[in-house]
Backbone as JSON Lines, residues from 0, in Angstrom:
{"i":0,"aa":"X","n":[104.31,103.4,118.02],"ca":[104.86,104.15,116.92],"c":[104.13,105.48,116.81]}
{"i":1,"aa":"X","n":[104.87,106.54,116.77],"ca":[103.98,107.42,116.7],"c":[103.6,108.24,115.09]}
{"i":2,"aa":"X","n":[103.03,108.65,115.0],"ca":[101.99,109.15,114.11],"c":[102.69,110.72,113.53]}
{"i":3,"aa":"X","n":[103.33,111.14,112.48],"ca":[103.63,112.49,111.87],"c":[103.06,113.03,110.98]}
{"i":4,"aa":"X","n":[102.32,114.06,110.85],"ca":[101.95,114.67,109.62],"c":[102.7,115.57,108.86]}
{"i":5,"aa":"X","n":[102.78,115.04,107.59],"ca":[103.66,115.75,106.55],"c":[102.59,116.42,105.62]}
{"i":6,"aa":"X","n":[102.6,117.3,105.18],"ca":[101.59,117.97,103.87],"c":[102.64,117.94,102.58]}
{"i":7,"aa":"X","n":[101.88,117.29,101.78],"ca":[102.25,116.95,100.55],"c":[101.31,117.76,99.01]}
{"i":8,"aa":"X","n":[102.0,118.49,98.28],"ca":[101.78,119.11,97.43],"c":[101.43,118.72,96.59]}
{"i":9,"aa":"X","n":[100.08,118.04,95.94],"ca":[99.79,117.42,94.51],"c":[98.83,118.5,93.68]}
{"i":10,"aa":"X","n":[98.63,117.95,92.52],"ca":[98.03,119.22,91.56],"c":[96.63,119.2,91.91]}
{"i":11,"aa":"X","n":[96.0,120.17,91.48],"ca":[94.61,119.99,91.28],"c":[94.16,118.84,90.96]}
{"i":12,"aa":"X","n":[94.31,118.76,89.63],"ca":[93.76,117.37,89.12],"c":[93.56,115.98,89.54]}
{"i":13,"aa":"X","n":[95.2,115.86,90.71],"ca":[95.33,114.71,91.11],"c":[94.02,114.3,92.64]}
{"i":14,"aa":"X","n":[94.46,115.81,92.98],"ca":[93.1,115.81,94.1],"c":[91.63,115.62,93.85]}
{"i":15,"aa":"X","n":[90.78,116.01,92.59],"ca":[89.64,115.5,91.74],"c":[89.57,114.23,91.54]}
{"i":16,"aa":"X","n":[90.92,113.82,91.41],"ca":[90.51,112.27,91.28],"c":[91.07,111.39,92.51]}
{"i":17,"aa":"X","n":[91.56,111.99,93.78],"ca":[91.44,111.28,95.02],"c":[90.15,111.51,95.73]}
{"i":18,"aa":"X","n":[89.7,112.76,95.65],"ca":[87.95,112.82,95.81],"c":[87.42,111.83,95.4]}
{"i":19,"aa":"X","n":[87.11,111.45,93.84],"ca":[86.61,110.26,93.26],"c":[86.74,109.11,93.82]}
{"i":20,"aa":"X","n":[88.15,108.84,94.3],"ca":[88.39,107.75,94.7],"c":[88.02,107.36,96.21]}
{"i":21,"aa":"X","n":[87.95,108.55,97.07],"ca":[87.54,108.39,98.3],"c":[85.92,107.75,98.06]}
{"i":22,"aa":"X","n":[85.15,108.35,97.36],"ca":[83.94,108.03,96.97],"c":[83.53,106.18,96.68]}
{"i":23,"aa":"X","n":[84.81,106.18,95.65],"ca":[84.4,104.67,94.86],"c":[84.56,103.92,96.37]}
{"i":24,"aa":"X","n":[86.3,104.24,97.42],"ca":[86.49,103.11,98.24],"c":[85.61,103.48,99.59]}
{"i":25,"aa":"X","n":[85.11,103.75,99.35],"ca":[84.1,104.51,100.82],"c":[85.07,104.7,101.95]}
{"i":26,"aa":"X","n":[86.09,105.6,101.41],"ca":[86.76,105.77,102.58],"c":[86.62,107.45,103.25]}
{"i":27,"aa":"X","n":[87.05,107.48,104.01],"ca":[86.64,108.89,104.95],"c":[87.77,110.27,104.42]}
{"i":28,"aa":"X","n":[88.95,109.93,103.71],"ca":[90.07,110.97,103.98],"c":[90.76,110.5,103.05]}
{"i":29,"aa":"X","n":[91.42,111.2,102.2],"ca":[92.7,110.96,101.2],"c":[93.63,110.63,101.72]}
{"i":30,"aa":"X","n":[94.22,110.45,103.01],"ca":[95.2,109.37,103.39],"c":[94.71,108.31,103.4]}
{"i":31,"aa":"X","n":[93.24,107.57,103.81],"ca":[93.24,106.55,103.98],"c":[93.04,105.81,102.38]}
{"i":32,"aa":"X","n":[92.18,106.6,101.67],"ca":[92.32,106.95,99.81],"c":[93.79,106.23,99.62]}
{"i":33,"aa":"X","n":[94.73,106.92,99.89],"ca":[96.2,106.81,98.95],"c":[96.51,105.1,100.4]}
{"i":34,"aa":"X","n":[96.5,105.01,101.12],"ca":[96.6,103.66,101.95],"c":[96.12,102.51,101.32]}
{"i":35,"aa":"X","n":[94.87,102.71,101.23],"ca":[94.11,101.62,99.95],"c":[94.56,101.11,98.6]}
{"i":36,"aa":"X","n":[94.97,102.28,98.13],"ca":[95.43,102.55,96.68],"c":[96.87,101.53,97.16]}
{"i":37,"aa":"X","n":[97.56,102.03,97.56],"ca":[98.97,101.37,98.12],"c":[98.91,99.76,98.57]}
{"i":38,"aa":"X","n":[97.67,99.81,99.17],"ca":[98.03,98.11,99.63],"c":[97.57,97.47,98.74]}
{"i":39,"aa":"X","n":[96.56,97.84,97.84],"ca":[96.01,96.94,96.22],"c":[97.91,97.04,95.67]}
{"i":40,"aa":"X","n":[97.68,98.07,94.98],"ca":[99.28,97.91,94.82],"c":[100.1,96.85,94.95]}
{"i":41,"aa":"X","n":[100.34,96.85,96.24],"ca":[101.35,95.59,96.94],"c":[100.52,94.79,96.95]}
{"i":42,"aa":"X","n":[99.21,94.06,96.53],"ca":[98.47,92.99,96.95],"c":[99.13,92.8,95.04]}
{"i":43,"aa":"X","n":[98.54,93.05,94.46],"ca":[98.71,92.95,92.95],"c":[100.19,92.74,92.56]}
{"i":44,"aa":"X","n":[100.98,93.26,92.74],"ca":[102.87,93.37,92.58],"c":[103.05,91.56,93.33]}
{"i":45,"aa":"X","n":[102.43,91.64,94.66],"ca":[103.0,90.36,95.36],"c":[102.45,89.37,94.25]}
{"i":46,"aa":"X","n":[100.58,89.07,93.67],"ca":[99.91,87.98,93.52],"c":[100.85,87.74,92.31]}
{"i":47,"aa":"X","n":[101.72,88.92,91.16],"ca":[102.41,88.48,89.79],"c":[103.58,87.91,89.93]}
{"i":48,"aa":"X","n":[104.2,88.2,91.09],"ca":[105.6,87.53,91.85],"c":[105.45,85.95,92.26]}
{"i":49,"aa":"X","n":[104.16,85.96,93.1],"ca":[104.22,84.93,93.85],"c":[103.59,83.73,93.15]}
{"i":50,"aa":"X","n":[102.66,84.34,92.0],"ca":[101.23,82.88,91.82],"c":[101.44,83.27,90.09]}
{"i":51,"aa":"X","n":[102.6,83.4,89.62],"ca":[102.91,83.56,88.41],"c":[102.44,81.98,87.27]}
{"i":52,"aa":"X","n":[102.42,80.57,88.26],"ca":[102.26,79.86,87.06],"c":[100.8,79.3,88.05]}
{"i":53,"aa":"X","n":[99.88,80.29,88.79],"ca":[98.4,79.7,88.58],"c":[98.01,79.75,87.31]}
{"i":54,"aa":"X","n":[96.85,78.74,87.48],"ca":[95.94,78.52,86.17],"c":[96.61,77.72,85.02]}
{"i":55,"aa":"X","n":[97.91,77.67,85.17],"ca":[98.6,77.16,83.83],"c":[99.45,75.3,84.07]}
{"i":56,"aa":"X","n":[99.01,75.56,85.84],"ca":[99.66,74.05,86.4],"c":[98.13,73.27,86.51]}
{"i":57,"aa":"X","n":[98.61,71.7,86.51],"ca":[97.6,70.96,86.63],"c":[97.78,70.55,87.95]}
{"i":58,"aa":"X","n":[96.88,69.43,88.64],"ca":[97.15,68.95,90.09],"c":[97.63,67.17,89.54]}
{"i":59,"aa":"X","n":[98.25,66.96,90.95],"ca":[99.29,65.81,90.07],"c":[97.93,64.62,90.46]}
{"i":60,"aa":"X","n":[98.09,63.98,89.47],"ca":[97.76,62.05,89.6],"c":[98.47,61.18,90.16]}
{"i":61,"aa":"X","n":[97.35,60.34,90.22],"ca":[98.58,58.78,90.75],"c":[99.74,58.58,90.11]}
{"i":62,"aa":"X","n":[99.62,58.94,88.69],"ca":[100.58,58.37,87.93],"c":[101.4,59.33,87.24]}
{"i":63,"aa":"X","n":[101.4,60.18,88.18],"ca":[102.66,61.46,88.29],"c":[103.76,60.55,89.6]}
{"i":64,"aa":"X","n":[103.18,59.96,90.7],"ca":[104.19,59.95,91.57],"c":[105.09,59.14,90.87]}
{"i":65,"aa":"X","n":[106.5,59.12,91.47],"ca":[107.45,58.37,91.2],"c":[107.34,56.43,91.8]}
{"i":66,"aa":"X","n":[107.43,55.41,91.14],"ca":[107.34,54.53,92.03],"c":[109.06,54.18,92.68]}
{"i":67,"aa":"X","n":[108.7,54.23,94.05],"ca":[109.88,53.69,94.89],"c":[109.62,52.29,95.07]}
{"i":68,"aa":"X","n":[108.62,51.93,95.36],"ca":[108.63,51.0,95.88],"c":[108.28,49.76,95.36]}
{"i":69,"aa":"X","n":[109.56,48.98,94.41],"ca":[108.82,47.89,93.51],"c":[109.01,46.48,93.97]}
């Protein structure tokens, strides 16, 4: 796959705080900055989709199964 560079226009401000952020994620470059940012993103969006009733289910007992066999 090959690789394109696009330049993208953000404000001042937003760049002060991708600096920051390059800092907090020890990353090298504001693409890899906004990459990070993006896959938390999708890590967080998936875990509220997918694991919506952790913590609130119990694990079953013996005397959850159904008896079949009497």
């Amino acid at each position: 796959m090959a690789v394109a560079n696009t330049s993208v226009r953000v404000s001042r401000q937003t760049l002060i705080e991708l600096e920051r952020l390059k800092e907090v994620f020890h990353t090298c470059s504001a693409d890899a900055t906004i990459r990070k940012l993006v896959r938390e993103r999708r890590s967080r969006a998936l875990h509220r989709m997918l694991g919506s009733g952790q913590g609130s289910l119990s694990n079953f007992t013996e005397e959850d199964r159904l008896a079949t066999h009497d």
